[in-house]
TITOR-119817 format. One line per field, with one value per residue (C-alpha): x, y negated, z. Coordinates in steps of 0.001 Angstrom, whole numbers. Layout:
REM TITOR-119817
x (X,...)
y (Y,...)
z (Z,...)
***
This chain:
REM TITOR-119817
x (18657,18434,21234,23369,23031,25457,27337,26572,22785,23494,25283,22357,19509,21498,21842,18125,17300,19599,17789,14618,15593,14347,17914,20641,23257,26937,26241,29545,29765,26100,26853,30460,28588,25306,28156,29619,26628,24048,25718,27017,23087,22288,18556,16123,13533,15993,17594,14111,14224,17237,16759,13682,15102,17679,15423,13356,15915,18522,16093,17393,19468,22454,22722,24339,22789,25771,27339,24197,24690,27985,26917,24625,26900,29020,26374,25540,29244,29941,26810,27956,31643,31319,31928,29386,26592,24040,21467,21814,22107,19037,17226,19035,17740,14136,14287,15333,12608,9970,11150,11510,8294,6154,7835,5283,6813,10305,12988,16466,18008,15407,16501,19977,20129,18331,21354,23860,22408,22202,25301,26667,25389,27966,30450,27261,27397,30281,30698,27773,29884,32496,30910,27553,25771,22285,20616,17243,18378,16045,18417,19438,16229,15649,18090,16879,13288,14644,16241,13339,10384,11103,14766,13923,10124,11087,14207,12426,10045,12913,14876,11585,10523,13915,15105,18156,20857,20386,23746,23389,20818,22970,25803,23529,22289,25619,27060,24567,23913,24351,24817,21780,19467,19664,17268,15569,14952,15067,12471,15665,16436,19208,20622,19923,22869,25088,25205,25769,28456,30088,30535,31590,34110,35475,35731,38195,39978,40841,40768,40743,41521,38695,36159,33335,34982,32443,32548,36572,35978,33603,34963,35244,31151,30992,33186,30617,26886,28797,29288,25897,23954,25953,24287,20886,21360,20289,22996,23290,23908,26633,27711,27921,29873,32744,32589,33387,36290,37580,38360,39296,41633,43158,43431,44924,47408,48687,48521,50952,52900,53567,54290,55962,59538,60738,60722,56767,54978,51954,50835,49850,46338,44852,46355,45271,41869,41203,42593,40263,37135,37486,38353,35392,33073,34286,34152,30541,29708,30764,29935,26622,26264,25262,26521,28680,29011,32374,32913,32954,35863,37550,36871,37514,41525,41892,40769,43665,45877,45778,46105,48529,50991,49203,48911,52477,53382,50671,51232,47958,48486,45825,43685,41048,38841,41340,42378,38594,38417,41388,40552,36907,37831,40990,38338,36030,37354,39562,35879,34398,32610,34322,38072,38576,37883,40824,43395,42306,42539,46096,46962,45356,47568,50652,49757,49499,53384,55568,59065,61868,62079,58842,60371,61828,58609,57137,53724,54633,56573,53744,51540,54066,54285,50541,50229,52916,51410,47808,48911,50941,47806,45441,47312,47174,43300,42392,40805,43059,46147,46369,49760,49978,49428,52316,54720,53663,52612,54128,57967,58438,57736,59866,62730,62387,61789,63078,66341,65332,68069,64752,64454,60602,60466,62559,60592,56997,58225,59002,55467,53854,55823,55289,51932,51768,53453,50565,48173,45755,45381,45361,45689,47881,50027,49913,51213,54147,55163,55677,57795,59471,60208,60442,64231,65316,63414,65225,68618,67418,66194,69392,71600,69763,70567,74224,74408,72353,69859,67412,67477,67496,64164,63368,64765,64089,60252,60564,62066,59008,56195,58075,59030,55173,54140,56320,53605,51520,54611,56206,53063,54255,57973,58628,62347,61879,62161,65346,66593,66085,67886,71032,71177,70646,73095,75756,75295,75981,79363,80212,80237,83658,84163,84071,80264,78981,76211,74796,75625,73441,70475,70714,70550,67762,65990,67428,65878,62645,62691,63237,60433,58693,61405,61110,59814,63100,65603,64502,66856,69633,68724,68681,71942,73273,71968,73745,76698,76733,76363,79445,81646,80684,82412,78704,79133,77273,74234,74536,74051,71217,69248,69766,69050,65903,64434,65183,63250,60261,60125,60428,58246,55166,55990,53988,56378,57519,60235,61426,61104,62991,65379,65529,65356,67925,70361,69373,72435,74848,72634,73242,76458,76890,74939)
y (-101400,-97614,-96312,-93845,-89758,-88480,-85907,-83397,-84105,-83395,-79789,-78807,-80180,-78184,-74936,-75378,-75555,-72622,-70476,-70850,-69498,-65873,-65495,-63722,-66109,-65870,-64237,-64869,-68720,-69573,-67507,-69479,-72704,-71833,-71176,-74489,-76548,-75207,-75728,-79821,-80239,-84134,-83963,-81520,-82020,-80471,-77968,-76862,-76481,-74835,-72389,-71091,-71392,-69356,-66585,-66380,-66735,-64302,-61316,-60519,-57702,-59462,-60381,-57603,-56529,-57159,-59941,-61241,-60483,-61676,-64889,-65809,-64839,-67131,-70088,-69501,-69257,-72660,-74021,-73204,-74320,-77858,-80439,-83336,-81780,-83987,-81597,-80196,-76395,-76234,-78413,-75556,-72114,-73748,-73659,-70670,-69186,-71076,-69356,-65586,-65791,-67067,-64025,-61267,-59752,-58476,-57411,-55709,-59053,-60662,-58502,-58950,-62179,-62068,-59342,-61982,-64943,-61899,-61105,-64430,-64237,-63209,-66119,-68251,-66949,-67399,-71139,-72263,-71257,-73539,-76442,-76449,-76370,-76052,-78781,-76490,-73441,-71620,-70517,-67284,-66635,-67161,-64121,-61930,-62218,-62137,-58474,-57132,-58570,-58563,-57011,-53747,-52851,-53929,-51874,-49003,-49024,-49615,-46541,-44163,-44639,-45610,-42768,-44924,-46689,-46082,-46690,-50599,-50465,-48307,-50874,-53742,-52601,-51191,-54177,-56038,-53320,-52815,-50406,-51468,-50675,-46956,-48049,-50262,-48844,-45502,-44256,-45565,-43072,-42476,-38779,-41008,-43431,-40911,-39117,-42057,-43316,-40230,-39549,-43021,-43184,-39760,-41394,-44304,-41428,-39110,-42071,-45302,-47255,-45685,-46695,-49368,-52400,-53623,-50604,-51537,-54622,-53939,-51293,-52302,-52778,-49400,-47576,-48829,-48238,-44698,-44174,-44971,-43444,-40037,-40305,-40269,-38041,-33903,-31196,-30253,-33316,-33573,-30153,-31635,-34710,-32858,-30549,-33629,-35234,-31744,-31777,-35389,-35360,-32125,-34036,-37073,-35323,-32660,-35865,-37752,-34222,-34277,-37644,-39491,-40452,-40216,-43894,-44590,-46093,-44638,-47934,-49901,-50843,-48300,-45552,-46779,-47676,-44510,-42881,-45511,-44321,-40963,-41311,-43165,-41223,-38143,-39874,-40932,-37134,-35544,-37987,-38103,-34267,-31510,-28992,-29025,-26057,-24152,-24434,-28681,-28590,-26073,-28815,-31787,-30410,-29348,-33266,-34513,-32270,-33352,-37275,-36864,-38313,-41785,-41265,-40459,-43774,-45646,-43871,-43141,-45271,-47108,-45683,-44224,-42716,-40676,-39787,-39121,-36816,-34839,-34076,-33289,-30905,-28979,-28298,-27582,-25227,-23421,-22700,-21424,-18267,-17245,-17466,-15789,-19090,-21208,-18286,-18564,-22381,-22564,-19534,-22145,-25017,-22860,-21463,-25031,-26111,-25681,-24855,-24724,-27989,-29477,-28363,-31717,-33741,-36024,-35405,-31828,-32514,-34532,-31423,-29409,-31913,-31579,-27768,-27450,-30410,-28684,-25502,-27162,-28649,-25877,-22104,-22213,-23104,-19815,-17639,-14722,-14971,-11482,-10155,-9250,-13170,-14028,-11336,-12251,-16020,-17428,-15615,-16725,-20580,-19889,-18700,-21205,-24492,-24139,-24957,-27562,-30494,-32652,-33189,-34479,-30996,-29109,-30779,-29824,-26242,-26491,-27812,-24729,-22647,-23856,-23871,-20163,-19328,-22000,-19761,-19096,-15535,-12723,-9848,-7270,-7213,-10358,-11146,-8307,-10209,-13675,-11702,-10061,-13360,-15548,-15202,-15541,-18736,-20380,-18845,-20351,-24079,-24189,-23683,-26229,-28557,-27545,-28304,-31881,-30320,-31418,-34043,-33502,-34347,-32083,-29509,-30386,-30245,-26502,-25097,-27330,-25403,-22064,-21907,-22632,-19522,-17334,-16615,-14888,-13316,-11803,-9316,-7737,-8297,-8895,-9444,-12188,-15158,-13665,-13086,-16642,-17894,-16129,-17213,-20166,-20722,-18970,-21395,-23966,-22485,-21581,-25419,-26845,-29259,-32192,-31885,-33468,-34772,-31383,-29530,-32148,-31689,-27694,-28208,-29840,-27133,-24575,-26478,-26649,-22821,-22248,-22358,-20012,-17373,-14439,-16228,-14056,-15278,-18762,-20195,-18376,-19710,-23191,-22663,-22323,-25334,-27448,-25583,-26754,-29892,-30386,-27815,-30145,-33686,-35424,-38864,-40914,-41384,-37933,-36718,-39054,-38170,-34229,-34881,-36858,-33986,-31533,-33625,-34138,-30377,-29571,-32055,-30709,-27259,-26725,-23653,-24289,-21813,-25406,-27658,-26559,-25973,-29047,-31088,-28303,-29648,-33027,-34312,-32489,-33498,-37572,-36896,-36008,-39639)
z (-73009,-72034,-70176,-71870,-70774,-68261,-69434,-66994,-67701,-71418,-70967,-68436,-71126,-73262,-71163,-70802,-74775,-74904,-72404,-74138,-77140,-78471,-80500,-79066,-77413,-76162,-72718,-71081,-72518,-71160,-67863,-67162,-67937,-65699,-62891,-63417,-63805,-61485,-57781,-59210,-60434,-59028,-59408,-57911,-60855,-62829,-60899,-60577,-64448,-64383,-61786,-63671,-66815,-65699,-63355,-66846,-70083,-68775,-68856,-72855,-73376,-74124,-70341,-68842,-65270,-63798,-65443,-63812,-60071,-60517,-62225,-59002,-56689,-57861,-57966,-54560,-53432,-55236,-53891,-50119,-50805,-52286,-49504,-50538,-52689,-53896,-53165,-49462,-49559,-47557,-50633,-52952,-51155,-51240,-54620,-55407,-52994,-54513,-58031,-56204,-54199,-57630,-59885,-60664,-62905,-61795,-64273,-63323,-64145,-62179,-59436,-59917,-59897,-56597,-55350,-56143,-54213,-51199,-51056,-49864,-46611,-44350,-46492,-45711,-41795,-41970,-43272,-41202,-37946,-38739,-40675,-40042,-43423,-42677,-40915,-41591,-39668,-42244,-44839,-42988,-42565,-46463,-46829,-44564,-45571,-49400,-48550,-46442,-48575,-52404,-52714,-50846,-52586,-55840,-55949,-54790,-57211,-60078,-58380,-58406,-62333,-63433,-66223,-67289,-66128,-62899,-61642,-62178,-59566,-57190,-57731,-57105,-53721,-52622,-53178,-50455,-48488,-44737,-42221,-40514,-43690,-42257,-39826,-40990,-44097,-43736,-46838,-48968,-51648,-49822,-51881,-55388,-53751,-52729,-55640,-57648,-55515,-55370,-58896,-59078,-56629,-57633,-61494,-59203,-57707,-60857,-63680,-62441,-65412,-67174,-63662,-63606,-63101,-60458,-58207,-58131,-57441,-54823,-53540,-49493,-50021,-52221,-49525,-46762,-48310,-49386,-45397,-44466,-46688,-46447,-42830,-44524,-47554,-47124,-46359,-50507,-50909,-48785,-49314,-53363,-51906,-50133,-53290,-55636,-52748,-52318,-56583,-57322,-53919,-55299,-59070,-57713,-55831,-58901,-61203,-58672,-58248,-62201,-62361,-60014,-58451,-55139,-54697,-55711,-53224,-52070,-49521,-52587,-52680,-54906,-53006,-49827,-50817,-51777,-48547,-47212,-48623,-48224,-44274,-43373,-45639,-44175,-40606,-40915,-41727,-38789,-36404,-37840,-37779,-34866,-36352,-39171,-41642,-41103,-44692,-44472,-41948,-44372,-47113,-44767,-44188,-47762,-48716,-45935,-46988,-50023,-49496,-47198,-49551,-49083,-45194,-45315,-46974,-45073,-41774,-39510,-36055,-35142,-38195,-35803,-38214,-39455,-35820,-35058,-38372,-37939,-34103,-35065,-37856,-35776,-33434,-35414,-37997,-34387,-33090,-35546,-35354,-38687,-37620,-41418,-42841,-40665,-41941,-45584,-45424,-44246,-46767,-49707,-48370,-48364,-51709,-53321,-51805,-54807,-54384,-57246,-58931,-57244,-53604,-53104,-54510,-52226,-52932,-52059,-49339,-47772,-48573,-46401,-43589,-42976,-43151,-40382,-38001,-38603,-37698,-34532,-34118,-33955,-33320,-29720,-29815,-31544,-29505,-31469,-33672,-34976,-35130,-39124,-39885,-37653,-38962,-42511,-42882,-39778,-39470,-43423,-43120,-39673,-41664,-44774,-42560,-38948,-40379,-42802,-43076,-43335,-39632,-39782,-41183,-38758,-36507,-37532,-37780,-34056,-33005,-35141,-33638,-29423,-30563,-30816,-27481,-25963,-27084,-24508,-26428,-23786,-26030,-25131,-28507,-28906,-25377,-26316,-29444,-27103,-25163,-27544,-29264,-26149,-25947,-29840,-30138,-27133,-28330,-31749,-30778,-28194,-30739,-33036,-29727,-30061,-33808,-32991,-35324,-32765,-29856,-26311,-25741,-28170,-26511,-23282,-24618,-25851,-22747,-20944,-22687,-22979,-19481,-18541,-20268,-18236,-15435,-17868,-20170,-16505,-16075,-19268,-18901,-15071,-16380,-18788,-16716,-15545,-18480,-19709,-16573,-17555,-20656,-20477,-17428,-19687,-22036,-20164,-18360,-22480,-23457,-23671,-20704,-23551,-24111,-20881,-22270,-23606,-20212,-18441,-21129,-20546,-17074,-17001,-19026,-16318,-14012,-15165,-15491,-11654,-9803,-12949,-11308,-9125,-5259,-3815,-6034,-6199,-3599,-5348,-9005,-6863,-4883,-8576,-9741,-6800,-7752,-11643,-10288,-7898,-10753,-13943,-13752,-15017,-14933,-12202,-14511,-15811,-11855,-10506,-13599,-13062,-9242,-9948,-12792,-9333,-7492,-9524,-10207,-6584,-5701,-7780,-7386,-4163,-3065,624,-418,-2911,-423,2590,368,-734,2420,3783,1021,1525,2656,708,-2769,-1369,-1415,-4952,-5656)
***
């Protein structure tokens, strides 16, 4: 008596029958049941049977390309995953290079199915580390040699006489690509694949529930061949690429400006993928590059600028690339021969902050947030800052934000500003304007102090890097440092004996203005200090930490004038401790 067909065996003879057919079939019924079937196959004769059946009936047009790759991945994946196959994976591979190695004739669903069983290898490398799957130690080298000997040529070929549909092919390679192709295969068309990618990614930037669903949900692999072949591709093309990021950034950001509510979050996935993408695109162009165009760093800021909103939300420590693009492009675009071009970028960025009802708009405010870090960022690297741009762009933000009762904004209007009077700018009007300024912006920012608009290290920052200016500033203003003495040791005697606390702070900022003083008037501006600090009843702590700032500045101010001074007063400072 015959024994009765297993049931598997029956769905597999019947997958087979199906396969042969000329007549169109249900793709995604056959494909679901060649996933299930394939991997739990018992007998090699007929996964032999299968494999072909499968490398040769899936090449009708019903089969979409990349219902394909996805359909092998997936077989391979299974394959690798189940725990007692009947068939060792080793067994498996062997047949499926016995079918790729006798094809002739290659097909894009040929080739795609070949792209699918590729890109399991690092799961494979990754499973074999841990459970030890291949007792042939060949199957990596199936993969490699798969890539390198028939992926590679064949998709070459398909990519040089290919009028249509060339973006399936893109997808398919990006999606087992690797950095190390750039080298190894550098005759890759590699502007075809960036131009496809970026038209593709800018489509998942600007509509991306209207975006091929396998570039979203490949998008880590998408966001990586996109890196390295931006490496490879000309300038124009990505001059073209920057172009396209400068336009969908800009699109995303006015959509989100229209649309959305202070309480969306920008960390989701979407957001940050895209943030993502653009980062390390952008990063693997300027690393890659000599000598960048002036007009990519101008493009490179307006493309942060405008994401900002997802950085914001994300936040940016420990995201090196973006540190590594934002340092490369402040120095870049502050170097530049063409200084025109950093002015007209920051005038765009202004020009694109929306007050009235959009003022308070997070998008916008994130827009804002980045112009004033940039600028506290780059201003004191310019070789110039002409004197019309700070009495007409810089003294207006001054007067809108300085006094912001947003204090991340108060705050980045502080850095802009100290990074003017850092300027290393030698020029004689310009040096007149610092001087000319110097005072109102510490009668300003103390006051701010006062009001607990800003902290005491905040403060105690400013009157840092003002005070180290005043070496230069004193050749046109021998008076100015003191000036800023005086007022800021009448400030002190003019706080009412209950704020302790800010007496000590502003003490500390007199002290670090000292030894920037006149050599013959230094012991006097110290005798003072030593006599704030026996008048005002500071609190133990208050007094060893206002003794220990005198030391440190004394200490590294290499004036002999300071130190016997100092050891003079020894004594007499101990006993205030």
């Amino acid at each position: 008596m015959s024994m009765p067909i297993d049931t598997d065996d029956q769905a597999i003879n019947h997958l087979l029958t199906v396969l042969a057919q000329d007549k169109s079939v249900s793709s995604p019924a056959v494909l679901n049941n060649l996933v299930y079937y394939t991997p739990r196959t018992k007998s090699v004769p007929q996964l032999i049977r299968l494999v072909n059946a499968i490398f040769k009936g899936t090449s009708r047009p019903e089969f979409n390309v990349l219902e394909l790759f996805e359909m092998s991945q997936a077989i391979a994946q299974w394959k690798l995953e189940i725990s007692e196959p009947a068939i060792p994976p080793a067994e498996f591979y062997k047949i499926w290079d016995s079918c790729f190695r006798e094809c002739y004739s290659w097909t894009r669903s040929k080739l795609s199915i070949l792209a699918g069983i590729l890109s399991t290898r690092e799961n494979f490398r990754s499973l074999e580390t841990g459970n030890f799957i291949d007792d042939s130690r060949q199957i990596i080298k199936l993969y490699d040699s798969w890539k390198r000997d028939i992926f590679i040529p064949t998709w070459c070929e398909f990519v040089k006489r290919s009028n249509r549909d060339i973006a399936s092919l893109i997808l398919i390679y990006a999606a087992i690509s690797s950095p190390s192709d750039a080298c190894r295969y550098g005759f890759l068309p590699w502007n075809v694949v960036t131009i496809h990618l970026s038209r593709l990614f800018l489509r998942h930037m600007t509509a991306p529930g209207q975006a091929e669903p396998f570039f979203e949900k490949n998008l880590s692999r998408m966001a990586k061949t996109l890196q390295t072949s931006l490496t490879k591709s000309d300038k124009s093309v990505v001059s073209d690429f920057l172009s396209l990021l400068c336009r969908g950034s800009y699109d995303l950001a006015f959509f989100e400006l229209r649309n959305q509510t202070q309480t969306k979050d920008y960390s989701k996935q979407y957001y940050s993928h895209v943030l993502f993408t653009a980062v390390v695109s952008l990063n693997s162009i300027l690393q890659t590059t000599a000598k960048a165009p002036t007009s990519w760093y101008a493009q490179v800021v307006m493309i942060l600028f405008n994401l900002n909103f997802i950085a914001e939300d994300i936040g940016i420590v420990g995201f090196d690339s973006y540190q590594s693009v934002y340092e490369i492009v402040c120095k870049g675009i502050t170097l530049a021969d063409d200084q025109a071009v950093y002015y007209d970028t920051v005038k765009v960025m202004n020009g694109n902050i929306w007050g009235g009802t959009w003022s308070g708009n997070k998008v916008n405010r994130a827009k804002l947030l980045f112009m004033l870090r940039f600028m506290g960022s780059t201003l004191s690297e310019l070789s110039s800052i002409p004197i019309p741009f700070i009495n007409d762009f810089i003294q207006p933000l001054q007067k809108v934000y300085m006094d912001s009762t947003e204090e991340d904004i108060r705050e980045s209007a502080h850095i802009m500003t100290l990074s003017i009077f850092s300027s290393h700018n030698n020029d004689a009007d310009f040096l007149r304007w610092e001087c000319q300024n110097y005072l109102p912006y510490l009668d300003l920012s103390t006051n701010q102090f006062l009001r607990q608009k800003i902290s005491d290290k905040q403060l105690i920052l400013i009157y840092q890097k003002m005070s180290s200016q005043l070496p230069i500033l004193q050749h046109v203003d021998g008076h100015l440092s003191r000036e800023a003495l005086h007022y800021t040791y009448l400030t002190i005697l003019n706080c009412p004996p209950q704020q302790l606390k800010e007496q000590a702070v502003l003490l500390k900022c007199l002290i670090f203005q000292i030894l920037y003083s006149n050599e013959h008037h230094l012991v006097d501006w110290l005798d003072t200090t030593q006599e704030l600090l026996s008048s005002i009843k500071f609190t133990n702590e208050q007094r060893h930490d206002i003794i220990t700032t005198l030391w440190d500045v004394v200490s590294h101010s290499k004036s002999d004038v300071a130190f016997k001074w100092w050891y003079g007063r020894l004594d007499a400072i101990r006993s205030r401790l």
